[in-house]
C-alpha positions in Angstrom: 14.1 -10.4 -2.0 12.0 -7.6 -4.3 9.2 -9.8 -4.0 9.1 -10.1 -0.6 9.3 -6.8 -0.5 6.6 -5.6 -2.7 4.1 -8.6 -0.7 5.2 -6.4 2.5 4.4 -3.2 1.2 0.8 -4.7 -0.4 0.0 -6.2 2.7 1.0 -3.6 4.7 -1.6 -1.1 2.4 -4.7 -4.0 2.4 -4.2 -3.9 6.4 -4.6 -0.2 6.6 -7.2 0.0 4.3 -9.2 -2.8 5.5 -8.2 -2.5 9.0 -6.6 -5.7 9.5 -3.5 -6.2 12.0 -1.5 -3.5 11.1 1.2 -4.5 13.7 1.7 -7.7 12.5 3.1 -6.7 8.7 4.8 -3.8 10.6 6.6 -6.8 12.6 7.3 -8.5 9.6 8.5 -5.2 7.6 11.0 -4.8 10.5 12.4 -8.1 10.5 12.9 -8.1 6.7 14.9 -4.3 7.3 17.3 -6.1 9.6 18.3 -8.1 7.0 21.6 -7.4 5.1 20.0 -5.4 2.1 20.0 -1.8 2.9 19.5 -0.8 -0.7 15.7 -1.9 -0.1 14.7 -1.5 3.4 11.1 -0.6 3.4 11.0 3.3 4.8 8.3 5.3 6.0 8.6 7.3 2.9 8.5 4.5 0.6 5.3 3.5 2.5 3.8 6.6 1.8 4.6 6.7 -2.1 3.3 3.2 -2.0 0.3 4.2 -0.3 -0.5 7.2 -2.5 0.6 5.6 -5.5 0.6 6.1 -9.4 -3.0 7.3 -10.1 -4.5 6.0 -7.0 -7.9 7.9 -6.1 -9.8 6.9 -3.6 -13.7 6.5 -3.0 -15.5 5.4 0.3 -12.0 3.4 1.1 -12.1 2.0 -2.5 -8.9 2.3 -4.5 -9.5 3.4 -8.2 -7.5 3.4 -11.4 -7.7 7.3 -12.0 -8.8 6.6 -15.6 -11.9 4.7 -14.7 -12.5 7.2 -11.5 -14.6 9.7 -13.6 -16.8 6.9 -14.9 -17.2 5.1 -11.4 -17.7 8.5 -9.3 -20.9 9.0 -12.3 -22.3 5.3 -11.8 -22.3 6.0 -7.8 -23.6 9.6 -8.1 -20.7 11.2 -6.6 
């Protein structure tokens, strides 16, 4: 069940970054809520952590690691 869960919530983040089919995964995150494990329904606020994430920094759409930001912003020239 957790995995499934976290491949929701990954695929749910590629298709907004990349602009995939959004609506699908939301499809799929709503079917796997209905199941009988409401100590792990996907919310919009854990959506939202999961979007913004632990050290997550973003450049032109690309998602970072925060320690290697400073480095990759100086190679670009940003």
């Amino acid at each position: 069940m957790l995995d499934r869960r976290a491949h929701l919530m990954d695929s749910l983040a590629t298709a907004i970054r990349t602009g995939a089919d959004v609506k699908a995964v939301q499809a799929k995150i709503r079917a796997f809520n209905q199941t009988n494990n409401p100590e792990i329904t996907i919310t919009a606020k854990s959506i939202e952590r999961s979007l913004r994430g632990p050290g997550a920094v973003q450049l032109a759409g690309v998602v970072l690691n925060s320690r290697l930001s400073a480095r990759v912003r100086e190679a670009v020239g940003h």
